[in-house]
C-alpha positions as CSV (number, residue, x, y, z in Angstrom):
1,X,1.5,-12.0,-8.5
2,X,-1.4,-10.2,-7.0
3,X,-2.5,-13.0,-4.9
4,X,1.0,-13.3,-2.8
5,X,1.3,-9.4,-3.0
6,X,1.1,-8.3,0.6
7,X,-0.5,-4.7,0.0
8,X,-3.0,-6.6,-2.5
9,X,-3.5,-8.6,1.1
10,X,-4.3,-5.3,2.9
11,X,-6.3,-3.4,0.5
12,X,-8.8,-6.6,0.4
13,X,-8.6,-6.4,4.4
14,X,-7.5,-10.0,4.3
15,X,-4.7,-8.8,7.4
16,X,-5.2,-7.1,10.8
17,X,-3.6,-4.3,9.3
18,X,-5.8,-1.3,10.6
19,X,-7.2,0.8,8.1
20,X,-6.7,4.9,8.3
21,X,-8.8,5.1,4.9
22,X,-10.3,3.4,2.7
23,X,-12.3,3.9,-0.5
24,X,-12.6,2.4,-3.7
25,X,-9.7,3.2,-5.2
26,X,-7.0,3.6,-2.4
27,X,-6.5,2.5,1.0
28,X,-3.8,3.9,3.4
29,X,-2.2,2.6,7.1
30,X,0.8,3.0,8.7
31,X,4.6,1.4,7.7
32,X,4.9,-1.4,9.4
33,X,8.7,-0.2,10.0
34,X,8.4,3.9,10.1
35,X,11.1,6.2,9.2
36,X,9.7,9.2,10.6
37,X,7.6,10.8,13.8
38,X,4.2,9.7,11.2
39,X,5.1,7.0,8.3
40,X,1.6,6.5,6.7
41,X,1.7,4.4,3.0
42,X,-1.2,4.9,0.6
43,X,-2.0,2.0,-1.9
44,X,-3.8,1.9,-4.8
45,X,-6.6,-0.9,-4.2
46,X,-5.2,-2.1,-7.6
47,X,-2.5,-3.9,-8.2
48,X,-0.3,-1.5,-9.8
49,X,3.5,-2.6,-9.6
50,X,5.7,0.5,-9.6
51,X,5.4,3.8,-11.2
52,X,7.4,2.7,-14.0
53,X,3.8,1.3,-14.6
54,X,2.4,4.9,-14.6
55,X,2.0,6.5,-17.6
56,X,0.8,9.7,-19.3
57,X,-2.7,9.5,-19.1
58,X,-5.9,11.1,-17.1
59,X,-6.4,7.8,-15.2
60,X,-3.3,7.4,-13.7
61,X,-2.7,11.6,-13.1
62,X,-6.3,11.4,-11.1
63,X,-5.6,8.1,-9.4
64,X,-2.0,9.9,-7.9
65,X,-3.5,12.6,-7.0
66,X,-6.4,11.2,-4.9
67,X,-3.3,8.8,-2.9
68,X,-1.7,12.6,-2.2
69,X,-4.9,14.3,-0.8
70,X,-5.3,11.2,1.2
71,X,-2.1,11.3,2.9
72,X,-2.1,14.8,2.9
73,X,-5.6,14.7,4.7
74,X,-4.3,12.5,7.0
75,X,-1.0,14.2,7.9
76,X,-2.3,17.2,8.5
77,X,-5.1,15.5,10.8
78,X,-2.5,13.2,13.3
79,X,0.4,15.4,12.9
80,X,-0.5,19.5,12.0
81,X,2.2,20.8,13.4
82,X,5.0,18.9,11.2
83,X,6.6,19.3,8.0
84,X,6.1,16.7,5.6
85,X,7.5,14.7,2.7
86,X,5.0,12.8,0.0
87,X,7.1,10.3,-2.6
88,X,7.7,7.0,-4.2
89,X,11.0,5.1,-4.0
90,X,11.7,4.3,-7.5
91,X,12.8,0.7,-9.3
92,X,15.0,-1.0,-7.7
93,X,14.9,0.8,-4.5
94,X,11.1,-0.1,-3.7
95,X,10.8,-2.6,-1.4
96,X,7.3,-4.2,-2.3
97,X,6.2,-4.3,-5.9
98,X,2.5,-2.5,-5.3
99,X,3.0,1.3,-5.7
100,X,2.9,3.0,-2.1
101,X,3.0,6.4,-1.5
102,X,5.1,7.3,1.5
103,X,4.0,10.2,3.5
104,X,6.1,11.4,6.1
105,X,5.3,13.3,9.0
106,X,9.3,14.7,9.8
107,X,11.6,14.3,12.1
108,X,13.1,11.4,10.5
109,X,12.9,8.7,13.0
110,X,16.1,7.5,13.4
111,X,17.2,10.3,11.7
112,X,19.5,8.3,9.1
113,X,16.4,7.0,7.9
114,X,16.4,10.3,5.6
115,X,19.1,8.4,3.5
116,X,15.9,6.0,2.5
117,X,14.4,9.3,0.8
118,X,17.3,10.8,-1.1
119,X,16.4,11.1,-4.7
120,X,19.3,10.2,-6.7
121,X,18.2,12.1,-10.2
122,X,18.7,9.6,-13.1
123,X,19.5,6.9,-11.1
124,X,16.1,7.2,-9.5
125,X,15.8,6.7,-5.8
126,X,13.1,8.6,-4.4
127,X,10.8,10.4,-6.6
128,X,8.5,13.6,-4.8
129,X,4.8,13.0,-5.4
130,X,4.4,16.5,-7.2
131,X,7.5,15.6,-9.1
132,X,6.0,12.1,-10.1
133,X,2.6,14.0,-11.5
134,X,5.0,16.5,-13.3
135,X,5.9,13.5,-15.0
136,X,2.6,11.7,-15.6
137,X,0.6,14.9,-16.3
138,X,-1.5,14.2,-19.7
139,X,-0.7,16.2,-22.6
């Protein structure tokens, strides 16, 4: 699966797909079709579906948390001045299975694009990154 997986394609620089970061573990560049004034996705380099894959443990906790303070660095650096939104659409609303963080430099761009980030509680939807390490936090 990893081979045809686009992001795989991206993180491997196999694409013209510009770079904003990139380090060993994640790498982050901007949605190809942005919902907002700044729409930047990190990826983990590995091929990690959704975060139904996630789980409770100190790998996964650290490996969120360093895709946050990368798009977090990065927000604050192109667009300081904005509020922001940090979260992963949740099965079966993601639309590529590699997890990708969405960061979101606001105003919603159209602005019905903020139906995209709704979370719908149980249903799923869209999940907040702080929410999401709530979740995954180890015991």
């Amino acid at each position: 699966a990893a081979a045809s997986c686009i992001f795989c394609q991206i993180a491997r620089s196999e694409t013209s797909t510009k770079l904003l970061h990139s380090d060993e573990k994640v790498v982050a560049f901007q949605d190809i079709n942005p919902s907002a004034y700044r729409h930047y996705l990190v990826i983990p380099v590995e091929h990690i579906a959704t975060v139904r894959d996630l789980q409770r443990r100190s790998t996964d906790y650290a490996l969120v948390t360093h895709m946050l303070t990368v798009g977090q660095t990065l927000l604050h650096r192109d667009a300081p001045q904005s509020k922001y939104r940090f979260g992963f659409h949740q099965p079966p609303f993601n639309s590529v299975d590699h997890l990708h963080l969405h960061c979101l430099a606001l105003p919603y761009t159209p602005s019905w694009r903020h139906l995209k980030y709704l979370s719908l509680g149980p249903f799923g939807g869209f999940i907040e990154a702080d929410k999401l390490l709530e979740k995954i936090k180890p015991p």
